[in-house]
C-alpha positions as CSV (number, residue, x, y, z in Angstrom):
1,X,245.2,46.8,73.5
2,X,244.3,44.4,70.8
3,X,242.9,44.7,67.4
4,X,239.6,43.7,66.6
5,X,239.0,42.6,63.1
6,X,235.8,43.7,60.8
7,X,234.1,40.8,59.6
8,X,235.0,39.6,55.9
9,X,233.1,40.8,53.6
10,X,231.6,38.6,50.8
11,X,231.7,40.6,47.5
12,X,230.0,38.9,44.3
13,X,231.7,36.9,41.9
14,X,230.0,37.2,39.4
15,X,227.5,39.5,37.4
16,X,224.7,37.0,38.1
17,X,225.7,37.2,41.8
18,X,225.6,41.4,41.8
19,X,222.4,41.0,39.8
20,X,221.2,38.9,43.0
21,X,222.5,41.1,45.5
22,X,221.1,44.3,43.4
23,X,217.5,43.1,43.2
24,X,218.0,42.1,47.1
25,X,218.8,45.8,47.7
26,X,215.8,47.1,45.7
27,X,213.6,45.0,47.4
28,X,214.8,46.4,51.3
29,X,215.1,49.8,49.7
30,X,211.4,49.6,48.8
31,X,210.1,48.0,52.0
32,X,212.0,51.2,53.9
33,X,210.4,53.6,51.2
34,X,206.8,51.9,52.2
35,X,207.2,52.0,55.5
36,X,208.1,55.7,55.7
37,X,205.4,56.5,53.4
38,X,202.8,55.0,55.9
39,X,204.3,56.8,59.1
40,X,204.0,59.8,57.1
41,X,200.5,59.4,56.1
42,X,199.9,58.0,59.4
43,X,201.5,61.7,60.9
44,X,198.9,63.3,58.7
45,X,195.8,61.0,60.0
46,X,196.5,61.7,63.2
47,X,197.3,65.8,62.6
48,X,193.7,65.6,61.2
49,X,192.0,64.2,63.5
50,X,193.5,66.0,66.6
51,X,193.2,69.6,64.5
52,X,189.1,68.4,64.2
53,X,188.9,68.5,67.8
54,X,191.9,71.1,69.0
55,X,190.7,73.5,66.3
56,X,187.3,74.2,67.8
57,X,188.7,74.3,70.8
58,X,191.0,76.5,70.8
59,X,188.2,78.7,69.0
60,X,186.1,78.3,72.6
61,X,189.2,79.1,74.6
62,X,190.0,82.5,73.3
63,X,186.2,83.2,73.4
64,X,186.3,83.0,76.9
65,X,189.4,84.5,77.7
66,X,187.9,87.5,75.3
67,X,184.9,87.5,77.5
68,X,187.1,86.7,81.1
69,X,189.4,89.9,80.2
70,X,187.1,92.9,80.8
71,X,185.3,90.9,83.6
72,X,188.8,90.4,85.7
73,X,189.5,94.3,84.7
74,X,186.4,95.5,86.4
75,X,186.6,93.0,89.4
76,X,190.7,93.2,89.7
77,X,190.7,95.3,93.7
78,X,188.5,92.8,94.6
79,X,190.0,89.8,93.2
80,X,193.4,91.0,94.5
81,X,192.6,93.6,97.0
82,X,195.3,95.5,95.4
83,X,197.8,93.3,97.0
84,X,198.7,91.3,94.2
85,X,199.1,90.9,90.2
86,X,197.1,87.5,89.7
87,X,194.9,85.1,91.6
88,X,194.4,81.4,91.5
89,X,190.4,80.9,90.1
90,X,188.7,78.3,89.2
91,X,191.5,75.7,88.6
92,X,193.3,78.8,86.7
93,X,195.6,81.5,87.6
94,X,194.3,84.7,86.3
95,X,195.8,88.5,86.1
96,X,198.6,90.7,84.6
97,X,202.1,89.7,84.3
98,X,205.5,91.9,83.3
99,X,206.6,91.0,79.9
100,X,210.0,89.6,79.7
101,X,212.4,92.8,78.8
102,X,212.7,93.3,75.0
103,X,215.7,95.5,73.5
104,X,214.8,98.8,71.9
105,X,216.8,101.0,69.7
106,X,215.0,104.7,70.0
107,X,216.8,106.1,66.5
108,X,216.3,103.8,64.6
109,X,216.1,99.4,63.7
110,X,218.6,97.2,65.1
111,X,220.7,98.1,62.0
112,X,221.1,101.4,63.1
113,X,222.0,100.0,67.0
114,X,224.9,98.7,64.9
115,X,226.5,101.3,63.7
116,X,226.0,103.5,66.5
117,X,227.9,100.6,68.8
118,X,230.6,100.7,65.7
119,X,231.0,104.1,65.4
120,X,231.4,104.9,69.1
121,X,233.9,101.5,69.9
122,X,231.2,99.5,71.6
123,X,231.5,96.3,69.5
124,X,233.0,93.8,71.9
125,X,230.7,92.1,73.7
126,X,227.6,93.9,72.3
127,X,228.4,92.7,68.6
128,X,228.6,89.1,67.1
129,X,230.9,89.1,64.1
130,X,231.1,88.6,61.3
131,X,228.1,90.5,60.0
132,X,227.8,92.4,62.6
133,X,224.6,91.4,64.8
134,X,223.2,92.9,68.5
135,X,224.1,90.3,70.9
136,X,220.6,91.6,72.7
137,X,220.7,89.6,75.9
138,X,224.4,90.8,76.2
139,X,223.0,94.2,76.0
140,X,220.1,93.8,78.3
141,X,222.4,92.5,81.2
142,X,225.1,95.3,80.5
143,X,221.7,98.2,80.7
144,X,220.6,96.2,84.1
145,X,223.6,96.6,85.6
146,X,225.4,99.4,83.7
147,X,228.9,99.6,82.0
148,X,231.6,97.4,83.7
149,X,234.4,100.0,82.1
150,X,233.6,103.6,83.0
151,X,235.5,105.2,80.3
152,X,232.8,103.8,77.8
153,X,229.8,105.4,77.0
154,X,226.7,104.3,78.5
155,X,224.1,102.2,76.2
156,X,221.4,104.4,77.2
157,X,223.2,107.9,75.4
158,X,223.4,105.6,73.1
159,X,219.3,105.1,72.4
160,X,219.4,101.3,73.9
161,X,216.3,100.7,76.6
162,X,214.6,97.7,77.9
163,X,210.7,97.3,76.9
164,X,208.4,95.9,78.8
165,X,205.3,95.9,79.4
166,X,201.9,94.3,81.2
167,X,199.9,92.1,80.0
168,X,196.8,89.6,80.9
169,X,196.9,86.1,80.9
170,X,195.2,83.2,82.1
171,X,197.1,79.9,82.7
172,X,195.0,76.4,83.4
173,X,197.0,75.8,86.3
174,X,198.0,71.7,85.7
175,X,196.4,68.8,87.1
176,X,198.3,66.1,85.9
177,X,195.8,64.7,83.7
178,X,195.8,63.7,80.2
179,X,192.9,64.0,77.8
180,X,189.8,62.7,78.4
């Protein structure tokens, strides 16, 4: 393998020649500080003008999913004949969805999940050190699926428990437009 050389640098002579060189670099340094200053104003143009038209918007979107919710509610057995949890509407999909599970300490906040895992010998794997922290999704998996060592004692005597719950939504469903 061969070397490959950097390309000589030519350092100033003199103080006349740094002076040169200095005012050359204070010039570029401003042109980059000019620059950046207009794509930042630029970035706040455009924020406010799409927040002029998002912001109203959005303010008509959850007015209709306000006034949607107790509609779908009363019609849901028809809608769904009992079948299902959502239906595709009006270029939407409407209905009730499971939340995604959520870890729960009964006796307490998660500080107290921590030293209940500490004082019975449930760190590893449930624990991230250091400060001791709930690894939650290790946690939720192991309260899925239950304890891979049956000498240890079960999350759930413990006070751990999955949450989750139902919830409406409506999702536009995409058409692969862009704004008009």
């Amino acid at each position: 393998m061969s070397r490959v050389k950097a390309a000589a640098m030519r350092a100033p002579a003199s103080i006349e020649q740094a002076t040169d060189l200095l005012a050359q670099l204070a010039k570029v340094a401003a042109t980059i500080a000019a620059h950046d200053a207009l794509r930042v104003s630029s970035k706040q143009e455009i924020d406010a003008a799409a927040d002029a038209c998002i912001v109203p918007l959005a303010a008509e979107r959850d007015d209709l999913f306000k006034r949607l919710q107790p509609w779908y509610e009363a019609n849901v057995e028809i809608l769904t004949a009992g079948k299902r949890k959502s239906i595709e509407l009006g270029g939407c999909t409407i209905g009730h969805r499971t939340t995604p599970p959520k870890l729960v300490f009964e006796h307490g906040k998660d500080a107290d999940g921590v030293e209940a895992l500490l004082h019975f010998g449930r760190a590893e794997g449930t624990l991230k050190v250091p400060a001791p922290t709930l690894v939650k999704a290790s946690i939720l998996a192991e309260l899925a699926t239950g304890p891979t060592d049956p000498d240890v004692i079960p999350l759930e005597l413990l006070g751990f428990a999955p949450k989750q719950s139902e919830e409406f939504f409506i999702e536009p469903i995409d058409s692969g437009t862009g704004p008009a």
